[in-house]
N, C-alpha and C positions, 0 to 999 in steps of 0.2 A: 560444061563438057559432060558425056554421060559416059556409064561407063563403061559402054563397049566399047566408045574409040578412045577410051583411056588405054583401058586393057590394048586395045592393038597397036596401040603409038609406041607402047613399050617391048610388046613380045609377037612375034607373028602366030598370031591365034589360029585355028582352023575355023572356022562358022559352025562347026559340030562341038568343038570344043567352046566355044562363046557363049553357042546356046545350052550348055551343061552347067558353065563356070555363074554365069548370071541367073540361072534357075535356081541356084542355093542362095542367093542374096533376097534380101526380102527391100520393098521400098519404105520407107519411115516419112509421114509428114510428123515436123515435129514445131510447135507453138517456139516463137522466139522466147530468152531468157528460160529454158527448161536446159535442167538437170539431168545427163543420161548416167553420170557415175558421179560418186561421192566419196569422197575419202574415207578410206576404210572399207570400201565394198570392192571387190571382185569383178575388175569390169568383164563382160561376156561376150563383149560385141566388138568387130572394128568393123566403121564407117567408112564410106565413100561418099566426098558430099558435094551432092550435084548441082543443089542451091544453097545459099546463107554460109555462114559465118558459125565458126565455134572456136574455142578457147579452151587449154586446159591451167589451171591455176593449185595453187597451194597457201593454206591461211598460215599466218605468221601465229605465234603465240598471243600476241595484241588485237589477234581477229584481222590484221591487212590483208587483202587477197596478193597475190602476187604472180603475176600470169607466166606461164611458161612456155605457152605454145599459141599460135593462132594456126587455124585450119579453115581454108576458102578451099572454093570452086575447082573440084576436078584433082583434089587428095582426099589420102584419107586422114582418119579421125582414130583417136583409141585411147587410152592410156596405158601405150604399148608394152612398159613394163608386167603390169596387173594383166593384161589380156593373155600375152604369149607363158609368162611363169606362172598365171593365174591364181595370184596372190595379192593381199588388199591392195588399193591404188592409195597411193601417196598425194593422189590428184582427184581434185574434180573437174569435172570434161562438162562443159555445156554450150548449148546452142545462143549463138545473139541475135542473130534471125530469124525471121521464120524461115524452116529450112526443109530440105527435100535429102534424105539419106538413104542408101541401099547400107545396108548391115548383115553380116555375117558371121554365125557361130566361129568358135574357136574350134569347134569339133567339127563343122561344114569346110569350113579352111585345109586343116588338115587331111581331108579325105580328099577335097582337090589336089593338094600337095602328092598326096601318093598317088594320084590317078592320074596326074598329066606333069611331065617333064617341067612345060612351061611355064607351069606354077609355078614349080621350084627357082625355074629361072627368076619370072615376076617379082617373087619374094627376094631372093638374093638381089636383085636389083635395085627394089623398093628401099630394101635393107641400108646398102650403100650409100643411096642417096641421101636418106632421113642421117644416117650417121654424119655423113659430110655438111650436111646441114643444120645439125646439134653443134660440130666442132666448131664452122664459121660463127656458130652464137655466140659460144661460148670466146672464142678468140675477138669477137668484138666486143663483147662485154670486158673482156682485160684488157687490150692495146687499143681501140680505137677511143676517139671523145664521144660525146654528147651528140655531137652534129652527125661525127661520121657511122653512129649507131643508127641514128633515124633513118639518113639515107639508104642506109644500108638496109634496116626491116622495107624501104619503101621498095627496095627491090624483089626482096623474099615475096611480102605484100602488096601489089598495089592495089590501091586503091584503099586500105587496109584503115588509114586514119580518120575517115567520112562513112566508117559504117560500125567503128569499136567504140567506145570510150574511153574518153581518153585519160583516165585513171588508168584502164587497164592496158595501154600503149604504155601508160608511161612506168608503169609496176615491169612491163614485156620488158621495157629499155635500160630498169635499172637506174633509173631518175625518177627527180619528183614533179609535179607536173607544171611546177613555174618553169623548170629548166623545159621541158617538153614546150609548154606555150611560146616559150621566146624563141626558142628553134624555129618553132612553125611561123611565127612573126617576121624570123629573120636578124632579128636582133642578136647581135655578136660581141657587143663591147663588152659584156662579163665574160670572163672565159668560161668554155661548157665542153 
């Protein structure tokens, strides 16, 4: 998806206003497995990603990664904490694909924000969503099993398992990746 008809499936844009809103966004090709934030930096930028695959994760003290977020086709991207308080990120954000991103200042954002209603709306909307979408994580990583976690990303993600690694699905699911492999096998006779 690109993202004027992203932008318009959610807010009814003007064609004056689309061509304003997407002339502040720049496009980004970016090489798979790169790095756009790193822990401890400041991220500047949120994404829109029109191709590939990105992740944001956090290292344990043992060096583990452990993923926190995955980001496909037709969202965006950020380590939305660091972006909008614009203070270091807790997170590193990177691409697993080769990927296609439009990106936009925090300080470009803003001035859309006070130049067009709609923004505000987009934002408040976007807002909503990403939240209700953080709680269903979070409430499936406490109340549901093993199984009903996986299904469950396969709906948030599809397609999600055939293009991540599956260390970092199974870091995403909060299992370790025998429990993840037998899932995917089908195998049920251990409880998971």
């Amino acid at each position: 998806m690109n993202l004027i008809d992203f932008l318009k499936n959610i807010v009814p844009f003007t064609p004056e206003e689309l061509a304003d809103i997407t002339a502040h966004f720049e496009r980004e090709n970016i090489s798979k497995n790169n790095t756009l934030v790193r822990e401890g930096q400041v991220c500047t930028k949120l994404y829109f990603v029109k191709k590939g695959v990105g992740r944001s994760y956090y290292l344990k003290e043992d060096g583990k990664e452990v993923t926190q977020w995955f980001f496909i086709e037709g969202k965006f991207m950020s380590s939305i904490e660091s972006f909008f308080q614009q203070t270091p990120s807790l997170y590193y954000l990177e691409v697993l694909e080769e990927s296609v991103l439009y990106s936009i200042t925090r300080e470009n954002l803003d001035l859309l924000f006070a130049r067009y209603h709609n923004m505000e709306k987009l934002g408040r909307l976007l807002s909503t969503e990403m939240l209700t979408r953080v709680v269903n994580k979070l409430n499936a990583v406490q109340f549901q099993t093993a199984r009903e976690r996986y299904d469950y990303m396969l709906t948030e993600f599809p397609y999600i398992s055939s293009r991540v690694p599956l260390g970092s699905i199974a870091s995403y699911l909060g299992m370790t990746q025998e429990t993840l492999s037998r899932i995917r096998r089908g195998d049920t006779s251990k409880k998971i």
